[in-house]
VEXDREN-2710 file (C-alpha; in Angstrom, 1 decimal):
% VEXDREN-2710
k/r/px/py/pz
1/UNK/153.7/94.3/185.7
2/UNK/152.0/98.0/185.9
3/UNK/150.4/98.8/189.1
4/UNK/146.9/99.7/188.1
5/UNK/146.4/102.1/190.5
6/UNK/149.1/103.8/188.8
7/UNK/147.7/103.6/185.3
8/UNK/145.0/105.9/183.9
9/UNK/143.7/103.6/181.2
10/UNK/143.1/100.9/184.2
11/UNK/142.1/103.4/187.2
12/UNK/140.2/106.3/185.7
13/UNK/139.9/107.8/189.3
14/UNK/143.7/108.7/188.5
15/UNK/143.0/110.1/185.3
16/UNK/142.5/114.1/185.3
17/UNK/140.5/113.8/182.7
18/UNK/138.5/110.6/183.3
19/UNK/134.6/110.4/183.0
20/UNK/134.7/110.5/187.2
21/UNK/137.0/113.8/187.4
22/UNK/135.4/115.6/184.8
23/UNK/132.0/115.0/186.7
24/UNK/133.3/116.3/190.0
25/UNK/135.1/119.0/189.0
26/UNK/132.2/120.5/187.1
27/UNK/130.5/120.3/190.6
28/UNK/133.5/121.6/192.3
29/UNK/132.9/124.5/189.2
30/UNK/129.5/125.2/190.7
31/UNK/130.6/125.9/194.2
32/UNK/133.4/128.3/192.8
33/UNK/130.7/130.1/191.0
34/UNK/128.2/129.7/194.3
35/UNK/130.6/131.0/196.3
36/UNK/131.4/134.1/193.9
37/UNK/127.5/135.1/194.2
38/UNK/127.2/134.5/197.9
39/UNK/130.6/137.0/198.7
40/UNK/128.5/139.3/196.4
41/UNK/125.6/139.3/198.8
42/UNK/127.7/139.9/201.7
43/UNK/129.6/142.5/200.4
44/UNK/126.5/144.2/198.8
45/UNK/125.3/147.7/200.0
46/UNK/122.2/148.0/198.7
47/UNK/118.9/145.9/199.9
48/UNK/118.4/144.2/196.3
49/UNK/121.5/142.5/196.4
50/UNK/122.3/142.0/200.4
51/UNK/118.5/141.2/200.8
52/UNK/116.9/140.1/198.4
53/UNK/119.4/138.6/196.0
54/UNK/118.6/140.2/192.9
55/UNK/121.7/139.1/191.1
56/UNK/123.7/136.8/189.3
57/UNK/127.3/134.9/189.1
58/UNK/128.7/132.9/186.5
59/UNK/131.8/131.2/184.9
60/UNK/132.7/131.2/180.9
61/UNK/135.0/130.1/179.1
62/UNK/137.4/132.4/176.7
63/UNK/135.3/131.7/173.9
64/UNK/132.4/133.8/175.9
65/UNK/130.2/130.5/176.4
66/UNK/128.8/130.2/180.1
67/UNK/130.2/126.5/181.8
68/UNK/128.2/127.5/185.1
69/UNK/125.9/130.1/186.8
70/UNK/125.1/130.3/190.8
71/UNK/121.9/128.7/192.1
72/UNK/121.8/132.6/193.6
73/UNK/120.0/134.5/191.5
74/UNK/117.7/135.7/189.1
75/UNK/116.8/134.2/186.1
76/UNK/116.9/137.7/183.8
77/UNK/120.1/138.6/185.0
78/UNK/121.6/134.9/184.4
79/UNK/120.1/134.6/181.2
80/UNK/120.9/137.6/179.7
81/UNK/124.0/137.9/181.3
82/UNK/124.8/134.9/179.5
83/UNK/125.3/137.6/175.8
84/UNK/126.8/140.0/177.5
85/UNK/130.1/138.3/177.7
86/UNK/130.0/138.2/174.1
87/UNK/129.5/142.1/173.9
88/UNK/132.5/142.2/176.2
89/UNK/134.6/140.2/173.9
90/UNK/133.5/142.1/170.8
91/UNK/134.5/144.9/172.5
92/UNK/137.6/143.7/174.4
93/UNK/139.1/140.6/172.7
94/UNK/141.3/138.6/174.9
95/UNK/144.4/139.1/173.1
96/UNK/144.1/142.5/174.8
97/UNK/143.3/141.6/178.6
98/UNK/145.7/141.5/181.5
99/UNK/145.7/140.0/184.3
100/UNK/144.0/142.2/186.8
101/UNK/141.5/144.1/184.2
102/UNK/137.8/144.7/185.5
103/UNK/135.0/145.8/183.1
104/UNK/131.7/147.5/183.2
105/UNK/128.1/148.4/181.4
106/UNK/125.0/149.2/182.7
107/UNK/124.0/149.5/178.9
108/UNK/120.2/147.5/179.0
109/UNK/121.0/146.1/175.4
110/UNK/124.3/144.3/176.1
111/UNK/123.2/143.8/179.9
112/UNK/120.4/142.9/181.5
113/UNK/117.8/145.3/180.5
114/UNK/117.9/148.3/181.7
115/UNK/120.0/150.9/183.5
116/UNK/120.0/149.8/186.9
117/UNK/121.6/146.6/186.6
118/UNK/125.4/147.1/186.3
119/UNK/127.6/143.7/185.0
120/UNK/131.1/143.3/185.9
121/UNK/133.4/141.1/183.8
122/UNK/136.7/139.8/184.8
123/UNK/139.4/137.6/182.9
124/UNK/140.5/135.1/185.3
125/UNK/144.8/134.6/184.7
126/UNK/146.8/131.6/186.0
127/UNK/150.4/131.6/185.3
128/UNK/150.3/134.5/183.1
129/UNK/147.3/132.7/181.0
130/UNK/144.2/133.1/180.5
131/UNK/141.8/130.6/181.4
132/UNK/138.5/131.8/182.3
133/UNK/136.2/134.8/182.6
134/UNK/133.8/135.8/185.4
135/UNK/130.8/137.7/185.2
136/UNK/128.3/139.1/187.6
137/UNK/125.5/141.2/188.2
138/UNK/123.2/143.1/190.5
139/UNK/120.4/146.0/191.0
140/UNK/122.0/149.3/192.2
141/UNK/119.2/151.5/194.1
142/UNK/119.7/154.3/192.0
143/UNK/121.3/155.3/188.9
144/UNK/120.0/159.0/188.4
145/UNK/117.6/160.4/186.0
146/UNK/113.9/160.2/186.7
147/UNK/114.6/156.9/189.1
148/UNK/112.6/153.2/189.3
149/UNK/109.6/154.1/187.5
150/UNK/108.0/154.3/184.2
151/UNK/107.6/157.8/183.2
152/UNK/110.6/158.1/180.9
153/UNK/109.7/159.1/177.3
154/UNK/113.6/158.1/176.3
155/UNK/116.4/155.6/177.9
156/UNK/118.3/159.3/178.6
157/UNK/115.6/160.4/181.3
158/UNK/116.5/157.2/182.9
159/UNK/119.8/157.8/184.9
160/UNK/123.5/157.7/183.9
161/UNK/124.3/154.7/180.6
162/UNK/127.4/153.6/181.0
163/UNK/129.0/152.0/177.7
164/UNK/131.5/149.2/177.5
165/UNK/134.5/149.8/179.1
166/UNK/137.0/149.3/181.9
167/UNK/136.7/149.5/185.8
168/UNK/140.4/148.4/186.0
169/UNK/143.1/148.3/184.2
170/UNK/146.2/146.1/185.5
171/UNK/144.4/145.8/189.1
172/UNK/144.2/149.8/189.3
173/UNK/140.8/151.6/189.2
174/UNK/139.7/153.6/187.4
175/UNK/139.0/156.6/189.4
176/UNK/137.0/158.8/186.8
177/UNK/134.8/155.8/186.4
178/UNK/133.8/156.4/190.1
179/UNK/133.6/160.3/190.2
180/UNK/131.5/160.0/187.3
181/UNK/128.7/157.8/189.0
182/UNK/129.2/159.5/192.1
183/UNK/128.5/162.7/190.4
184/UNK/125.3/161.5/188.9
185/UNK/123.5/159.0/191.7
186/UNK/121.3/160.1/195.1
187/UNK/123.1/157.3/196.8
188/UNK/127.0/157.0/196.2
189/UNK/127.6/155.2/199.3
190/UNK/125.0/152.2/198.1
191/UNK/126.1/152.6/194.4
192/UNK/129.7/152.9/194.5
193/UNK/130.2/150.2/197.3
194/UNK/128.0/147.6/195.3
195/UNK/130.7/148.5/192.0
196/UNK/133.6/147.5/194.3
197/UNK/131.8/144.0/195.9
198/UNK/130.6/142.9/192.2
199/UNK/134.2/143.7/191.2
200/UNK/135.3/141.4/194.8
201/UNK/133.1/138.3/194.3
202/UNK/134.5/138.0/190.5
203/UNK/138.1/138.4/192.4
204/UNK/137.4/135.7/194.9
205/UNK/135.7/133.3/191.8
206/UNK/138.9/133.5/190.5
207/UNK/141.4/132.7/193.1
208/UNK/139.0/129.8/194.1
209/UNK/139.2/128.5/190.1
210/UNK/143.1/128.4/190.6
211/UNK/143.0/126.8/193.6
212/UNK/140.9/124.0/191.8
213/UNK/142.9/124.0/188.7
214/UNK/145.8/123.2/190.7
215/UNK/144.4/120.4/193.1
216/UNK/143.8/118.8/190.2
217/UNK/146.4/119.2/187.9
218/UNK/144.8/121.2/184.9
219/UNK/146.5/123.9/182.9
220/UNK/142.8/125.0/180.8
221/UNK/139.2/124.1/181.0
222/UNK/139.0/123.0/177.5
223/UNK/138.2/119.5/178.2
224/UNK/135.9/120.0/181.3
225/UNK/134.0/123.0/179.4
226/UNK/133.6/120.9/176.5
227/UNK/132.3/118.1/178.6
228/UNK/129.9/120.4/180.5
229/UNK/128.1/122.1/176.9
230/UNK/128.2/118.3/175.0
231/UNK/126.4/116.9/178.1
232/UNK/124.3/119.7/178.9
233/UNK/122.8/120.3/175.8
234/UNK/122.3/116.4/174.8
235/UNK/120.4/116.1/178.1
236/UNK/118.2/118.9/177.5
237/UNK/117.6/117.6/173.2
238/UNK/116.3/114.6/175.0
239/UNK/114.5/115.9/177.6
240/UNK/112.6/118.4/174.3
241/UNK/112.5/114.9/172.4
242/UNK/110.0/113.4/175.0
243/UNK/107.4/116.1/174.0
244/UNK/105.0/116.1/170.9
245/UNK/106.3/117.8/167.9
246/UNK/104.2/120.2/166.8
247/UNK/103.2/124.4/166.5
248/UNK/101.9/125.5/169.6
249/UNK/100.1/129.2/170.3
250/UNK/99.3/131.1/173.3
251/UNK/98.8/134.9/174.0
252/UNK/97.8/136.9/177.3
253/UNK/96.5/140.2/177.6
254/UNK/98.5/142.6/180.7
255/UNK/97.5/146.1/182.0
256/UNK/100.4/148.2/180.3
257/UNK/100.3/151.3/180.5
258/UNK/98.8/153.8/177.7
259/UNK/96.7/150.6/176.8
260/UNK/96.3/147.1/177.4
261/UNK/100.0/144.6/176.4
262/UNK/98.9/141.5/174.5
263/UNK/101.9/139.5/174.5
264/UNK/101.4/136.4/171.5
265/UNK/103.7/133.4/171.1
266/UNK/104.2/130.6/169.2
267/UNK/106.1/127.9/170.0
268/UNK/107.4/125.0/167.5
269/UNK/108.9/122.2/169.1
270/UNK/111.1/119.7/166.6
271/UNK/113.8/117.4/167.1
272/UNK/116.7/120.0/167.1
273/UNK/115.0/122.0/169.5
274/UNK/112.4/124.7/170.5
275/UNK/111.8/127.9/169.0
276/UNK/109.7/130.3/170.5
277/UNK/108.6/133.4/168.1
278/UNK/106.3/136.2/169.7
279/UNK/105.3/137.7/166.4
280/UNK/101.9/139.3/166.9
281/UNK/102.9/141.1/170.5
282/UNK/101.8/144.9/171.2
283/UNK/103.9/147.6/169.5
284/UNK/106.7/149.8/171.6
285/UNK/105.0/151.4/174.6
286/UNK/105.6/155.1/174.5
287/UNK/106.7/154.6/178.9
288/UNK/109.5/152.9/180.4
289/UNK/107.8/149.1/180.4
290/UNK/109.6/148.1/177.3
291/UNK/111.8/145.4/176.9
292/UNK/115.0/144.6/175.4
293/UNK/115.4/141.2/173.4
294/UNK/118.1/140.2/175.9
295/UNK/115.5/140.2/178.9
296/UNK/112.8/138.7/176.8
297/UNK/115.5/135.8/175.5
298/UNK/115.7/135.3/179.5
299/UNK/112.8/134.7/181.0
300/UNK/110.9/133.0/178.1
301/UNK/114.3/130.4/178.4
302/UNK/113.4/129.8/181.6
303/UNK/110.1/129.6/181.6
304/UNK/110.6/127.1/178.4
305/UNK/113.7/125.1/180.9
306/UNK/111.2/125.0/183.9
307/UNK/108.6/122.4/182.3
308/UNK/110.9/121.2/179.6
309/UNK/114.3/120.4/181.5
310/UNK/114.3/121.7/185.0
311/UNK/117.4/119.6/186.2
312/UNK/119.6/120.0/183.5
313/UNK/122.2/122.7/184.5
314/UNK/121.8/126.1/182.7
315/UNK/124.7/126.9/180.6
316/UNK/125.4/128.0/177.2
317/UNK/124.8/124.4/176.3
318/UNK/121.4/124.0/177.6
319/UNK/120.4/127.7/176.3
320/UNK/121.4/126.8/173.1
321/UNK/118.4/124.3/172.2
322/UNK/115.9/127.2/173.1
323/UNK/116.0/129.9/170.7
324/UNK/113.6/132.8/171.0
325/UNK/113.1/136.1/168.6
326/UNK/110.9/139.3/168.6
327/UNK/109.8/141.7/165.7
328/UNK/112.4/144.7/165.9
329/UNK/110.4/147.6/167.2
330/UNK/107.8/145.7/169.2
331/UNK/107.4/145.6/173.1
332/UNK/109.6/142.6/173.4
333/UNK/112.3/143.6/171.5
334/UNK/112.3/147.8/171.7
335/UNK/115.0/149.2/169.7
336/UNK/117.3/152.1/171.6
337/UNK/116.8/154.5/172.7
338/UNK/113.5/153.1/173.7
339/UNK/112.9/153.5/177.2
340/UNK/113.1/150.3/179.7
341/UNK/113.7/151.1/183.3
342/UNK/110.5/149.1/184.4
343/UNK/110.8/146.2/181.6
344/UNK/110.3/143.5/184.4
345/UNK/107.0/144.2/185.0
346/UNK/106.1/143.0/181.0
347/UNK/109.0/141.1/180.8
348/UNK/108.5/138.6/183.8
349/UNK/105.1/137.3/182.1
350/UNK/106.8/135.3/179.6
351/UNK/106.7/132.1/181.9
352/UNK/103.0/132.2/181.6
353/UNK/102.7/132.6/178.4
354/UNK/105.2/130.0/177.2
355/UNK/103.6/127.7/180.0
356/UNK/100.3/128.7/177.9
357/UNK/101.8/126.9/174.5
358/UNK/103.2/124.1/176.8
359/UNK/99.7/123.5/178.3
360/UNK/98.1/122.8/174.7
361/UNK/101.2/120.5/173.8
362/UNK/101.2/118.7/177.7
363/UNK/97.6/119.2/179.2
364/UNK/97.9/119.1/182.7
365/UNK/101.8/119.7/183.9
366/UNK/101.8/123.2/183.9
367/UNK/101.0/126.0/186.4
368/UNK/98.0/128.5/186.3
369/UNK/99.6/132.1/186.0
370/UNK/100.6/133.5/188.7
371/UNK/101.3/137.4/189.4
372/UNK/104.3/137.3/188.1
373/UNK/105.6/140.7/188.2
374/UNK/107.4/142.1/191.2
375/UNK/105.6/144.2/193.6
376/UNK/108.2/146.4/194.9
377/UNK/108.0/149.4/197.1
378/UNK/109.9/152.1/195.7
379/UNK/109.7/155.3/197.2
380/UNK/111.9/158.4/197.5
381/UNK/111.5/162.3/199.8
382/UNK/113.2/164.9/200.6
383/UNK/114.3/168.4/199.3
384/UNK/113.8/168.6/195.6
385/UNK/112.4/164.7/195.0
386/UNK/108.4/164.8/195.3
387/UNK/106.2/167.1/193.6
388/UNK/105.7/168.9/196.7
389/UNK/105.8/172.7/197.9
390/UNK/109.0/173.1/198.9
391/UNK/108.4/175.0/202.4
392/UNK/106.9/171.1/203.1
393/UNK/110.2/169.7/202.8
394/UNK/112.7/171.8/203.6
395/UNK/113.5/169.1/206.9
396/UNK/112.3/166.3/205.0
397/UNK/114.8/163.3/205.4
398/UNK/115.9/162.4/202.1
399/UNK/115.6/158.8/201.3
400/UNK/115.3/156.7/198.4
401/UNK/113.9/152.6/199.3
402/UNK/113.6/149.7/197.1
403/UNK/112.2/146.6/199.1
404/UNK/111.2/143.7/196.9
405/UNK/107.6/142.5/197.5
406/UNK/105.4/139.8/195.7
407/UNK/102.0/138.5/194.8
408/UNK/101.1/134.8/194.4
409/UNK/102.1/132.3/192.6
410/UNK/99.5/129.9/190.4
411/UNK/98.7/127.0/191.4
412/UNK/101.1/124.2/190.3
413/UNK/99.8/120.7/189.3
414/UNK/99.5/118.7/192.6
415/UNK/100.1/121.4/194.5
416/UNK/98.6/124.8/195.6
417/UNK/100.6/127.9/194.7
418/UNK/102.8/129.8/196.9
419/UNK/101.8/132.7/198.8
420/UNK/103.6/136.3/198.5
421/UNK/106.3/134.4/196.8
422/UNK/108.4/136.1/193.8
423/UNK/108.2/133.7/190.6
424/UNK/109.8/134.0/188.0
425/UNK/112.5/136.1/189.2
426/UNK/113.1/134.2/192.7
427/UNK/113.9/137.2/194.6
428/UNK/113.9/137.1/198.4
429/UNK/111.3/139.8/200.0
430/UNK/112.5/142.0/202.1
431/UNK/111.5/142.5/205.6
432/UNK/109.8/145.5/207.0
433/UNK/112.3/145.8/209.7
434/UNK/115.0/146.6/207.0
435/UNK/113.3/149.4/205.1
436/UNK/112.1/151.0/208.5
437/UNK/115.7/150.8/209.6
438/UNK/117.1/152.9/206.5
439/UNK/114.7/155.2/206.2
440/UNK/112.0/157.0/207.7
441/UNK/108.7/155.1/206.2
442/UNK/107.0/152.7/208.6
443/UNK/105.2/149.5/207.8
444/UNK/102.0/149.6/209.3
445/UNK/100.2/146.2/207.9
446/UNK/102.0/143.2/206.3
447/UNK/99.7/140.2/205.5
448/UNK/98.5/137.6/203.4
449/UNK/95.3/139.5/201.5
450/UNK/92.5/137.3/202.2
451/UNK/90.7/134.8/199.0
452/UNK/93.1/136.2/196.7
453/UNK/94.3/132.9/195.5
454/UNK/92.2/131.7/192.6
455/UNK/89.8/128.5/193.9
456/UNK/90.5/125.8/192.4
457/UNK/91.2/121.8/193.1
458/UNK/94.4/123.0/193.9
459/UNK/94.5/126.6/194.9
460/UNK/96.2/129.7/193.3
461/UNK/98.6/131.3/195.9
462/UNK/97.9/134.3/198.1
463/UNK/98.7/138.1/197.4
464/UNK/99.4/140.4/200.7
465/UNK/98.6/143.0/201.7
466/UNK/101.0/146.3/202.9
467/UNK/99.9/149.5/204.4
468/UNK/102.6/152.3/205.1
469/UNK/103.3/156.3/205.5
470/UNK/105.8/158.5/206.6
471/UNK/107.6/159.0/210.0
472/UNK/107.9/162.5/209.2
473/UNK/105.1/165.7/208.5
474/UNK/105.4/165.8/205.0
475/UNK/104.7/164.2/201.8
476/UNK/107.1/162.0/199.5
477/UNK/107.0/160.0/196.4
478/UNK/105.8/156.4/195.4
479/UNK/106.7/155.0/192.0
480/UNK/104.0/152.5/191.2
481/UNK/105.9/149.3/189.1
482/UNK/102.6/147.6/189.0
483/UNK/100.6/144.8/187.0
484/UNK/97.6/142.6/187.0
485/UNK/95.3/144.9/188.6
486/UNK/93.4/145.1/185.6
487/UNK/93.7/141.6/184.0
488/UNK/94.2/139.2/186.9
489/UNK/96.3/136.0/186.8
490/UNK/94.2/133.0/185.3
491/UNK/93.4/130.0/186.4
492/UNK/93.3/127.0/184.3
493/UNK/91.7/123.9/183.6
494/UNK/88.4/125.3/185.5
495/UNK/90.6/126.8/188.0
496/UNK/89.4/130.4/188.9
497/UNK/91.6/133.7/188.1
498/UNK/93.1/135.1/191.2
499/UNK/92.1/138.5/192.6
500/UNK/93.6/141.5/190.9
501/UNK/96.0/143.9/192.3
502/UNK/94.7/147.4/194.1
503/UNK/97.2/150.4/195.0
504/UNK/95.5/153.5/197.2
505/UNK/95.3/155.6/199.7
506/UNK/93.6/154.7/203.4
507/UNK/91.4/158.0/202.6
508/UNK/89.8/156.0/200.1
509/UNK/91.9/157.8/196.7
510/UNK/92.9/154.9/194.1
511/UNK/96.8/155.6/192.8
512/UNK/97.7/154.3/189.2
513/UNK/99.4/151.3/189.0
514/UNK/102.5/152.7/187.2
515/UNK/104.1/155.6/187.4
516/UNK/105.5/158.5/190.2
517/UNK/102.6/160.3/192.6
518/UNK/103.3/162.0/195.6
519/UNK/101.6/160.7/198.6
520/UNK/100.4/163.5/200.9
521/UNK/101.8/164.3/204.1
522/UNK/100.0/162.5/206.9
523/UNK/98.1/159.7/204.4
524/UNK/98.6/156.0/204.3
525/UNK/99.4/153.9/201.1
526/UNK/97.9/150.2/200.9
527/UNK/98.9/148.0/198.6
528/UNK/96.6/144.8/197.7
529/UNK/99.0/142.6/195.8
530/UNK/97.7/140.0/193.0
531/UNK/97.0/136.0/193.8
532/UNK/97.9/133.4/191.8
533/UNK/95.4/131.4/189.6
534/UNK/93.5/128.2/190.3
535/UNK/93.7/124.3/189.0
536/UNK/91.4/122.5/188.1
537/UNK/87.5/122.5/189.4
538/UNK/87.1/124.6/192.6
539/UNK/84.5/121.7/193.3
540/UNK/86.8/118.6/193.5
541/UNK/89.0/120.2/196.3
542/UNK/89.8/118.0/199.3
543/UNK/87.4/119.1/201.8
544/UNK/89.9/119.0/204.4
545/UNK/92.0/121.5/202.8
546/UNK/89.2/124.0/202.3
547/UNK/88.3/123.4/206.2
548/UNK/92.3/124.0/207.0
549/UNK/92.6/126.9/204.8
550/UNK/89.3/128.3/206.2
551/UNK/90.9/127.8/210.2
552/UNK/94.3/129.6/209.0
553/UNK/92.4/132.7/207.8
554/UNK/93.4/132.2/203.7
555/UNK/89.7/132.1/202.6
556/UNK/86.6/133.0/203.9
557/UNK/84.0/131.0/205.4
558/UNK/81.6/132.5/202.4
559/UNK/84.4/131.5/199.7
560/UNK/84.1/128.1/201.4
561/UNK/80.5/128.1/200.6
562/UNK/80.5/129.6/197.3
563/UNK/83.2/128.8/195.6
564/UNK/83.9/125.1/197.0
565/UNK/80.7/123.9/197.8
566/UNK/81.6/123.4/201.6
567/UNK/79.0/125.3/204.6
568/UNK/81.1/126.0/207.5
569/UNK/79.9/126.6/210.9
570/UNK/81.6/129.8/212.6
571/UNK/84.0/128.0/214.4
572/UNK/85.2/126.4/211.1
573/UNK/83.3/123.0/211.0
574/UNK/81.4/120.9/208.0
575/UNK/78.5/121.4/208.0
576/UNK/77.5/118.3/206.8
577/UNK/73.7/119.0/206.0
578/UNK/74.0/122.5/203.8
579/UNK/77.0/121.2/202.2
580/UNK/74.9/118.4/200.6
581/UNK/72.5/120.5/199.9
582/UNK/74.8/123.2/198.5
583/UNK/76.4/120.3/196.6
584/UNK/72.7/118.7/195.5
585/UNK/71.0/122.6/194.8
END
C-alpha cells in the first residue's frame, strides 16, 4: 500500500508543483524581489534612492514578462520598467548572455522617461542556465547637461543618453562605461556608486532565486511564472467585469509651461479589458515637461489598478488587461528627440484623470485630485552653475541637492486626504536634516500650510510650507519642477478645490513655477505647496472633526465659519448659537 505522504497525487504539500507550492513560492518570489530593492536602498549614494526610494526591483521571466515587482517603489519606474526588458531582449537576445553580464540605458524611451533614471538588467544563471532576469531602477542626482529642470529645447541639452548596452560582460566591468559618466556628471561619487549598488541588488536577487530554486527542487520557473500571469490577469478580468460597460470621458486642464496642458481621456471598459485612449491631449510642449508613452503607459495603469484591482499583484499579467495609447507627437507620447527631463510633473496627473472617467462610471469610490506632482527642491551653486557674476562665487561651495517634497493628497471616499504626502509616485520625503548635512542650504520653515486642503465632508489633504537660503554669501540656483499653482487640484462631488501652489522670495519677488532662476545672495526662498481637493459638501462634515482640525492648527477658525458652517470661540469651542444661525442665515 503507497504511503500517501509519499505520493503527490494524494499529498499535494509534497508536490513541487502542487496548487499549495506554487502559491508559496510565488510569495517566497516577492521577498526575493523585496529584498533586491531594499539592498538597493542601502547601497544607494544618492538621497532619491537611500531616502526617498525613488526606485524599482523586479523579476521576469526569459520571455521578458514581469512574474513580480518590490512593494518598494515607484509606480513609473515599475511600470515602465516592465517594456524595458523587452528593449533589452531586442537588443540582447538570450542566446547571447552569459552568466555574469550586466546591462544599461538611461535612454527615456526604452526606460523610464527621461535621462536621469538609469535601468540595470541582469540574466540570472543556475547551473550554467538561464532562468530568470532582474531588473532595477533608480534616480541618479545628476546626469549632466542643463540638470533637473525644464529649460531644454532638445533631449541633447539634458545630460549624457546612454544607449543599450553592457555594464559587464562575463562579471568584468566595463571600465569606459564608467570614465565616460564620470567624465560627464557634477557628482561621480553619487552617480557612479548608485551604477554599482543597482548592479549589487540585481546580484543579490539572483543568488536569493537559486537559493529558492533549490529548496524546492525546481530546475525553471515555467510552471510558477505561468501560474502567476494565468492567475493574475483572471483576477484582475474579474475584478474589470464588476464595473459597467460602457465609454467613459474625462479631461483636466494643468499649468504647463508656454500655455496651459489639457490632458483628455477616454476610457472604454468591455469584457476583455480596459482601454484608455488620450486622443484630444495638448500638442508637444516646446520645454522639458513632455512625456514618453512608456511613462504615460505607467501611471495611467496604476491609476486604472488603484480603483479597479488594487490587490491583485502587478505583473505582466495584470498589466496586460489595461491597455493605454497616445497620438504620436502629442504631450503624452512625444516623439525623440523631444525633450523630457521634467515629464513627472504632467505625467503623474494621469491618476486624476483616469479616476475622472472612473468617477462617471462608479460615482462615489474615487478620490478628489490631489497635487499630484512632486514638489522637489532642486538646487545647485558654486563656480560656473548659477547665473551669477563670477567674483560672487569664486568660494562658493559647489553643491547640487535633490530632496523630494509633496503637496496633498485628495480627499479619499470615507476618509480625508493625506497631508504633504507623495501620491502617485509614493516617494518618501526627505528630511531637512539630510539636505542641510550635504550641502550648505539651510531649512528655515517646514510645515503643514494652513486651509490648503480643499473643505469638504471629507477634507482634501494639506500642502506645506518650506522656507530656505544659503549658508554661504552668495547666490545659487533653484530649478522650479512645479504644478498646480495655476489650476488647483479639484474637489469633487461639492467638495472644494484645494489651494494652489506659490514659489517666491521672503522679499516679496514671485519665482516661475518651472524652470532655472538664481536666488540672490542673502534672500530666502518659500515654497507654498498645493492641497488636495475636497469630498463631498463642506456642510455635512462631522462637526467634531472641524472642531479637532481647528485645535491642531489645519484650518482656521474663519475657514470653520465660512466654509463649514461651524462659529468657534478663540479657544476652539462650538459656538452653539452663531453656528445655528450661520447654519439658519
Amino acid at each position: 500500500m503507497t504511503d500517501p505522504k509519499s505520493d503527490p497525487e494524494s499529498n499535494p504539500i509534497n508536490d513541487p508543483l502542487s496548487p499549495i507550492r506554487l502559491q508559496i513560492m510565488w510569495d517566497r518570489l516577492i521577498a526575493v524581489v523585496e529584498e533586491q530593492a531594499l539592498t538597493l536602498i542601502r547601497t544607494g549614494f544618492s538621497t532619491s534612492t537611500r531616502e526617498a526610494g525613488d526606485l524599482s526591483a523586479g523579476v521576469f521571466d526569459i520571455s521578458g514578462d514581469m512574474l513580480a515587482q518590490a512593494v518598494t517603489g515607484t509606480p513609473g519606474h515599475v511600470n515602465s520598467m516592465a517594456r524595458s526588458v523587452r528593449h533589452f531582449l531586442d537588443r540582447f537576445p538570450i542566446e547571447e548572455m552569459a552568466d555574469g553580464d550586466v546591462f544599461l540605458t538611461n535612454d527615456p524611451w526604452k526606460g523610464t522617461g527621461h535621462l536621469h533614471d538609469f535601468t540595470f538588467l541582469t540574466p540570472c544563471f543556475r547551473g550554467g542556465a538561464l532562468v530568470a532576469l532582474f531588473a532595477s531602477t533608480c534616480h541618479v542626482v545628476d546626469i549632466g547637461g542643463r540638470g533637473m529642470t525644464s529649460d531644454g529645447r532638445t533631449i541633447y541639452e539634458e545630460g549624457l543618453y546612454i544607449p543599450l548596452m553592457r555594464f559587464a560582460h562575463a562579471g568584468k566591468i566595463d571600465q569606459a562605461v564608467i570614465d565616460i559618466v564620470t567624465a560627464n556628471v557634477r557628482e561621480p561619487v553619487q552617480v557612479v556608486g548608485d551604477l554599482h549598488s543597482l548592479a549589487t541588488c540585481n546580484d543579490l536577487a539572483c543568488r536569493r532565486l537559486c537559493e529558492m530554486m533549490d529548496e524546492f527542487a525546481i530546475a525553471d520557473l515555467d510552471r510558477l511564472g505561468g501560474h502567476i500571469l494565468d492567475r493574475s490577469r483572471i483576477a484582475a478580468l474579474d475584478a474589470i467585469r464588476k464595473l459597467p460597460e460602457g465609454v467613459y470621458h474625462h479631461q483636466m486642464r494643468i499649468d504647463g509651461l508656454e500655455e496651459p496642458v489639457d490632458l483628455v481621456a477616454e476610457m472604454t471598459i468591455g469584457a476583455d479589458g480596459i482601454d484608455v485612449d488620450f486622443t484630444g491631449s495638448s500638442g508637444i510642449s516646446s520645454y522639458g515637461i513632455n512625456v514618453p508613452l512608456c511613462y504615460t503607459e505607467a501611471y495611467a495603469t496604476f491609476g486604472v489598478k488603484c480603483i479597479v484591482a488594487p490587490d491583485v499583484p502587478n505583473n505582466a499579467g495584470s498589466l496586460a488587461t489595461i491597455r493605454i495609447t497616445a497620438p504620436k507627437g502629442s504631450i503624452l507620447n512625444a516623439q525623440h528627440p523631444a525633450p523630457v527631463a521634467v515629464r513627472h510633473v504632467t505625467g503623474q496627473m494621469l491618476p486624476d484623470v483616469v479616476f475622472g472617467c472612473l468617477h462617471e462610471a462608479l460615482g462615489e469610490a474615487v478620490p478628489a485630485e490631489g497635487t499630484s506632482c512632486l514638489w522637489n527642491l532642486y538646487a545647485y551653486g558654486g563656480p560656473g552653475r548659477v547665473d551669477a557674476d563670477p567674483a560672487l562665487l569664486a568660494d562658493a561651495q559647489s553643491f547640487t541637492v535633490l530632496s523630494f517634497h509633496s503637496g496633498g493628497t485628495g480627499a479619499r471616499p470615507g476618509k480625508d486626504g493625506l497631508s504633504a504626502t507623495a501620491f502617485p509616485s509614493g516617494v518618501r520625503n526627505v528630511p531637512v536634516e539630510v539636505t542641510e548635512a550635504m550641502s550648505p542650504l539651510i531649512v528655515w520653515r517646514k510645515e503643514y500650510r494652513q486651509d490648503s486642503g480643499g473643505a469638504g465632508a471629507y477634507r482634501g489633504g494639506l500642502g506645506q510650507v518650506m522656507e530656505l537660503s544659503l549658508l554661504e554669501d552668495a547666490p545659487f540656483a533653484f530649478s522650479a519642477l512645479f504644478d498646480r499653482i495655476d489650476h488647483p487640484p479639484r474637489g469633487r462631488s461639492g467638495g472644494a478645490d484645494g489651494a494652489g501652489g506659490t514659489i517666491g522670495l521672503q522679499s516679496g519677488a514671485t519665482l516661475n513655477g518651472k524652470g532655472t532662476q538664481t536666488i540672490p545672495s542673502g534672500e530666502r526662498v518659500v515654497i507654498e505647496m498645493p492641497g488636495g481637493g475636497g469630498l463631498g459638501d463642506a456642510k455635512t462634515r462631522d462637526p467634531a472633526q472641524v472642531v479637532a482640525d481647528a485645535r491642531a492648527g489645519l484650518i482656521s477658525i474663519e475657514a470653520a465659519h465660512d466654509q463649514y458652517g461651524i462659529a468657534l470661540t478663540p479657544d476652539g469651542e462650538i459656538d452653539a448659537a452663531a453656528t445655528d444661525r450661520l447654519r439658519n442665515a
